[in-house]
C-alpha positions as CSV (number, residue, x, y, z in Angstrom):
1,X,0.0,0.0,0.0
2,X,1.4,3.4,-1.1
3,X,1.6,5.6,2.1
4,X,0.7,9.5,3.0
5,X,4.5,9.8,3.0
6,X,4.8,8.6,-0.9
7,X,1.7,11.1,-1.9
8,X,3.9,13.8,0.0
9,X,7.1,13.1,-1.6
10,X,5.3,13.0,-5.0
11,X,4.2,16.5,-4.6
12,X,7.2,17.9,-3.1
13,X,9.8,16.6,-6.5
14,X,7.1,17.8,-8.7
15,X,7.1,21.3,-7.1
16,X,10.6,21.1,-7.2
17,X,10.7,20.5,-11.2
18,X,8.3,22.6,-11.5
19,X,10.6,25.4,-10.0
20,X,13.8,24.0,-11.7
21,X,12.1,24.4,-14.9
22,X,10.9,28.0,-14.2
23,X,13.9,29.2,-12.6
24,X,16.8,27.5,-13.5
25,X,17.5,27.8,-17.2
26,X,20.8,28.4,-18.1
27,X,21.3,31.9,-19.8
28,X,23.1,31.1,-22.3
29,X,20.6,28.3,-23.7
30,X,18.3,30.8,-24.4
31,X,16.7,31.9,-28.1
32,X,15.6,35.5,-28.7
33,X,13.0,36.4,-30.3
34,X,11.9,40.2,-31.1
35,X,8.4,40.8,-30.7
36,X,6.4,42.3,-33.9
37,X,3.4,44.4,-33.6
38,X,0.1,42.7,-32.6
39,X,2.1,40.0,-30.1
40,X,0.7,39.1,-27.0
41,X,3.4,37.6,-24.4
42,X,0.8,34.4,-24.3
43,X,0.6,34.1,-28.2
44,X,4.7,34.3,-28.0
45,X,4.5,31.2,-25.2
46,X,2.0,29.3,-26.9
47,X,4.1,29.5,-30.4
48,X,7.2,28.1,-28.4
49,X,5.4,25.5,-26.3
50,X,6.1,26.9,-23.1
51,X,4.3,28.7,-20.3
52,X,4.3,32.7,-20.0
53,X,5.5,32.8,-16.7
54,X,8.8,31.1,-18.2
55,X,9.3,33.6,-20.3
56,X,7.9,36.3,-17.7
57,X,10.9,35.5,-15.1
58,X,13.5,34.9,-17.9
59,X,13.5,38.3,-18.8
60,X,12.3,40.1,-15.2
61,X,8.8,41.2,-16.9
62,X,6.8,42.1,-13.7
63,X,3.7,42.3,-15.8
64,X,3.0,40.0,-18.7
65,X,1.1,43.3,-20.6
66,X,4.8,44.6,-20.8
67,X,5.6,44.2,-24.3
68,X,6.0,45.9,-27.5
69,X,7.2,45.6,-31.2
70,X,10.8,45.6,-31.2
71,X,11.5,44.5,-27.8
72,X,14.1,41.6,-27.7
73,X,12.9,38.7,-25.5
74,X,14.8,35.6,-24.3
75,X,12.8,32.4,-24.9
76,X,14.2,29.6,-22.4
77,X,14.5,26.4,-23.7
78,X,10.7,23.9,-23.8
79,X,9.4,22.9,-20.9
80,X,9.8,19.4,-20.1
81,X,12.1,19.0,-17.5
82,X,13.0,14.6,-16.1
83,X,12.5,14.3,-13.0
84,X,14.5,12.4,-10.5
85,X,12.3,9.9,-8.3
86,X,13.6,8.5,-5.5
87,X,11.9,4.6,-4.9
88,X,10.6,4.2,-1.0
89,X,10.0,0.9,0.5
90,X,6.6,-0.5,-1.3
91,X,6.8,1.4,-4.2
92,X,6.3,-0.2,-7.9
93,X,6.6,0.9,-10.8
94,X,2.8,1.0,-12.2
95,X,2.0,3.3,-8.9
96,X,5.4,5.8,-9.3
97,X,3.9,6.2,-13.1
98,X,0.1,6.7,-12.4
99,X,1.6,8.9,-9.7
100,X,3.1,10.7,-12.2
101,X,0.4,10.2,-15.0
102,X,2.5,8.2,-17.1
103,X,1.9,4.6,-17.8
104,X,4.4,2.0,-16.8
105,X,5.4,1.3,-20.5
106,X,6.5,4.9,-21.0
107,X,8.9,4.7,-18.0
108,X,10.0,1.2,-18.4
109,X,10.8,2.8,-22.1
110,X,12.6,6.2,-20.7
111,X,14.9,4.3,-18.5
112,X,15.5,1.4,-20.6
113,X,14.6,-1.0,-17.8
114,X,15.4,-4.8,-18.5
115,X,13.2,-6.0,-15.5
116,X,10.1,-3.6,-14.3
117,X,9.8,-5.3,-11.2
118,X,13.1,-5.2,-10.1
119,X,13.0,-2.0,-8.6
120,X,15.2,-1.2,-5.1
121,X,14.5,1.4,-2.2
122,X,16.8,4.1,-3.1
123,X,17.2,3.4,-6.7
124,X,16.7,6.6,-8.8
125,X,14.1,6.8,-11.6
126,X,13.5,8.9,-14.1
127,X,10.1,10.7,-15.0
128,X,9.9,11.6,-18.6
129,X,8.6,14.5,-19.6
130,X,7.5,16.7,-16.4
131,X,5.9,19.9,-17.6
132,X,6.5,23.2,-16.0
133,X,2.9,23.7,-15.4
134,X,1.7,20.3,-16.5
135,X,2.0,16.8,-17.4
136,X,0.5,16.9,-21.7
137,X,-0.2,13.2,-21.5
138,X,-3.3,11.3,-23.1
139,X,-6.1,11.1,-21.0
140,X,-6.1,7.6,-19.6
141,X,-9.4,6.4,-20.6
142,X,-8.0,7.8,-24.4
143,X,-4.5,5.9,-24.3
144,X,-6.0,2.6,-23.2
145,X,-8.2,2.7,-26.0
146,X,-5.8,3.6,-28.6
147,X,-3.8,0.7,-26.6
148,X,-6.1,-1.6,-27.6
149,X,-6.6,-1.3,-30.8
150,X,-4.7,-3.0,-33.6
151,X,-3.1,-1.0,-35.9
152,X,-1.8,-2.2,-39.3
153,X,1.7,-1.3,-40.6
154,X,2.3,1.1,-43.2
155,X,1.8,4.3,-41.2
156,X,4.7,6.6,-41.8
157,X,3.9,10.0,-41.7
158,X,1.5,12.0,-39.4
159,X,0.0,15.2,-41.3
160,X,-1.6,18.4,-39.2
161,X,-4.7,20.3,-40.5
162,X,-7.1,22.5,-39.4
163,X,-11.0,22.9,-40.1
164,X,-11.2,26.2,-41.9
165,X,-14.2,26.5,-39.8
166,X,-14.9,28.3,-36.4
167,X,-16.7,25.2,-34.9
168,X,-17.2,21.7,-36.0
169,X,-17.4,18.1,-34.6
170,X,-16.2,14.9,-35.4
171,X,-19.9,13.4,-36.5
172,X,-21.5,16.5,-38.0
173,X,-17.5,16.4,-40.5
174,X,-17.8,12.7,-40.7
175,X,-21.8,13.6,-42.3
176,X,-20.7,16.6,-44.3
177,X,-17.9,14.5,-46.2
178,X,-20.2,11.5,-46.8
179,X,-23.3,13.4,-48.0
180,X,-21.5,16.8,-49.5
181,X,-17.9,14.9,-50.4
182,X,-18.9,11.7,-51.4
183,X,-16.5,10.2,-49.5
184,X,-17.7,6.2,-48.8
185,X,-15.6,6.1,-45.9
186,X,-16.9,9.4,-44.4
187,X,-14.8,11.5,-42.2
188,X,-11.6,12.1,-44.1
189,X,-9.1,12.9,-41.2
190,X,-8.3,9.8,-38.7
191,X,-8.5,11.9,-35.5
192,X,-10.0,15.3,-34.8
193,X,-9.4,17.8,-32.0
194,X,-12.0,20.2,-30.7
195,X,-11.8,23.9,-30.3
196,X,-14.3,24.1,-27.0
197,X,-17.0,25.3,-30.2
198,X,-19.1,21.7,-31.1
199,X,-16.3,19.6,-29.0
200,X,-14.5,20.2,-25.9
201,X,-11.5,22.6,-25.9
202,X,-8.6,19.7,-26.4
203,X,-10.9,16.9,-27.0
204,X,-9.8,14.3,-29.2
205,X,-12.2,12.2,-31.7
206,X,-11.2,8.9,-33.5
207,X,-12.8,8.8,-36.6
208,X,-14.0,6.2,-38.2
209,X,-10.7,5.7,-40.2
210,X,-8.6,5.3,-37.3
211,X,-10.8,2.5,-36.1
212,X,-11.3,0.6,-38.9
213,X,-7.3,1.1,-39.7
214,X,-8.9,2.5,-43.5
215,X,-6.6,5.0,-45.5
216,X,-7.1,8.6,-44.8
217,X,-9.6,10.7,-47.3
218,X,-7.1,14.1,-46.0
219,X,-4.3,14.6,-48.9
220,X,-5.1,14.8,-52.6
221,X,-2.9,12.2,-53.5
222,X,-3.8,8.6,-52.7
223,X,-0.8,6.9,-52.5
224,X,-0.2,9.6,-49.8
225,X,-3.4,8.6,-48.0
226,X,-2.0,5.3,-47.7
227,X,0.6,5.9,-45.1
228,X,-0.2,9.2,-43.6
229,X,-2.5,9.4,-40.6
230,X,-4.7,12.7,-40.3
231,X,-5.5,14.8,-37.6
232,X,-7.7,18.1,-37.7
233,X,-8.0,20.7,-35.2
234,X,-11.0,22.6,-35.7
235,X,-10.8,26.4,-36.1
236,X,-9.6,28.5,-38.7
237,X,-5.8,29.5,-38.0
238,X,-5.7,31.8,-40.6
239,X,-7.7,34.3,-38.1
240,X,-6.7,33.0,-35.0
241,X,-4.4,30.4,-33.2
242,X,-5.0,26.9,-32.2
243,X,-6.0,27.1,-28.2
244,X,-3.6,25.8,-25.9
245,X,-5.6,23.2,-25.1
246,X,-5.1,21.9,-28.5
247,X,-1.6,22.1,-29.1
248,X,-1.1,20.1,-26.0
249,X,-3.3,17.4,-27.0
250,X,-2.0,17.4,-30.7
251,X,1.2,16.7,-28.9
252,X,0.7,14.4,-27.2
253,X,-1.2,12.2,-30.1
254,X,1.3,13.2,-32.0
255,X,3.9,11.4,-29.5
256,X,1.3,8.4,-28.7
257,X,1.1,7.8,-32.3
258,X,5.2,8.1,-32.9
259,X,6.2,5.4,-30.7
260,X,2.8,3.3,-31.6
261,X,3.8,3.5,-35.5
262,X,8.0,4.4,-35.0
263,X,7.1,7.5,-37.3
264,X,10.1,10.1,-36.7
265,X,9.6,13.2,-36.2
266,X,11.0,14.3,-39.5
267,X,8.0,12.7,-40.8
268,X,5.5,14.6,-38.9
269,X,4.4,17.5,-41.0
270,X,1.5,19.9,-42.0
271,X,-1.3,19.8,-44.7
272,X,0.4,22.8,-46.7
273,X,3.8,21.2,-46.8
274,X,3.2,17.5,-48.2
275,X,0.3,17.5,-50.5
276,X,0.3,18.0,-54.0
277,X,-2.1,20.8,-54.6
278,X,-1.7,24.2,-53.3
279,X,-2.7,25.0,-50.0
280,X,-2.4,27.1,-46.9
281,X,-3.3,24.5,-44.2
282,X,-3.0,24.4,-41.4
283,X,-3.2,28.2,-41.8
284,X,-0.9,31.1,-41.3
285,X,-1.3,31.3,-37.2
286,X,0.0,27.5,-36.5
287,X,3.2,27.5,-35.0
288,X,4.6,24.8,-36.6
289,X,8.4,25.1,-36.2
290,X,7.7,25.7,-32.9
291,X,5.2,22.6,-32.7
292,X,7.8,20.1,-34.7
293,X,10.5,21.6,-32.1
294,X,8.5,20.2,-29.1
295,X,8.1,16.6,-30.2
């Protein structure tokens, strides 16, 4: 049984990462970046994949508001941060994970464990991935389903899109491209993620594709559609940005669905920069140097 002491420590190292990772970034690993008229200090986080406050403390901005075209800011390197655990007597491996909201696979995988269940009191082990504000994980329910479906080889590439559209949801696009498309297999993307307008902010939707391990209905070329999975975010990013609900759970499919297929991350890409046609997807406002940089 895992004791009050085991919750307490758990708390304690994750404050303490959580303060490494706002406060002790080295200087010198720092990017600049100048800030051009119409910025917000949170637009400038979101792009980079890290929190405001990171960037508030980096560069000794009392007030986030602080900011204007021209200004050189320091961007500290992302935000995950390993964290050090510490095993106490009647600890396993499955509990330090959940703990941690990690499965045990992901850990066993991080420190290249030969035996899981070998674990010793004092023996250090590492938590992948510790956010500074948060842990951008699956939701469990989400990851054991994915977990237990089969998935067919072939998948090589993952390819990001957005809607076009201010709202949507995964059954009313999975109607519009079977009545309005034609599209036999419906819903042309294999996963979409919701905007908080039709679907939760951050919500992720299998589509029918996904399920039924069918080729995606997302690229204009079909041998493309063979090996590249698709995933939507709903909103138009040429007016706005993706929410930061959304980028952190398009990274963490993203991540699921690397190790699931063993797709690399030069092989995740964007709408506008694989298919064949013309085409500004995912839109002007989606950070995606910044997004390929956090994978």
């Amino acid at each position: 049984m895992v004791k009050t002491f085991f919750h307490d420590r758990v708390r304690a190292l994750w404050w303490a990462a959580v303060l490494m990772a706002l406060f002790c970034v080295e200087a010198g690993a720092a990017e600049e970046y100048v800030v051009q008229q119409g910025d917000t200090l949170s637009g400038i986080a979101q792009e980079f994949g890290i929190p405001v406050r990171a960037i508030q403390d980096h560069n000794d901005l009392v007030s986030a508001d602080r900011i204007a075209a021209g200004d050189t800011l320091r961007i500290p390197p992302g935000p995950d941060v390993p964290l050090k655990y510490v095993v106490q007597p009647g600890d396993t491996l499955e509990v330090i994970a959940r703990n941690h909201g990690f499965s045990t696979r992901e850990v066993v995988a991080f420190n290249e464990l030969d035996d899981p269940d070998a674990l010793r009191v004092g023996q250090v082990v590492l938590i992948p991935g510790v956010s500074t504000l948060h842990r951008a994980g699956l939701p469990v329910a989400l990851h054991r389903e994915l977990d237990r479906m089969r998935v067919r080889g072939g998948w090589t590439h993952v390819v990001i899109h957005h809607s076009g559209t201010a709202r949507g949801n995964l059954e009313d696009m999975d109607r519009y491209h079977r009545d309005h498309r034609r599209m036999k297999n419906g819903l042309g993307y294999h996963f979409v993620i919701g905007n908080g307008n039709g679907m939760r902010d951050g919500e992720i939707g299998i589509g029918p594709r996904w399920r039924g391990q069918l080729n995606g209905g997302h690229l204009a070329s079909a041998a493309q559609n063979r090996y590249s999975v698709g995933i939507c975010l709903i909103g138009n990013f040429d007016d706005a940005r993706p929410t930061v609900r959304q980028m952190e759970s398009l990274r963490a499919l993203v991540r699921y669905l690397q190790r699931r297929c063993n797709i690399p991350t030069s092989q995740v890409t964007t709408h506008t920069r694989i298919n064949v046609r013309p085409t500004r997807c995912p839109g002007r406002h989606f950070p995606t140097d910044a997004f390929l940089r956090s994978l």
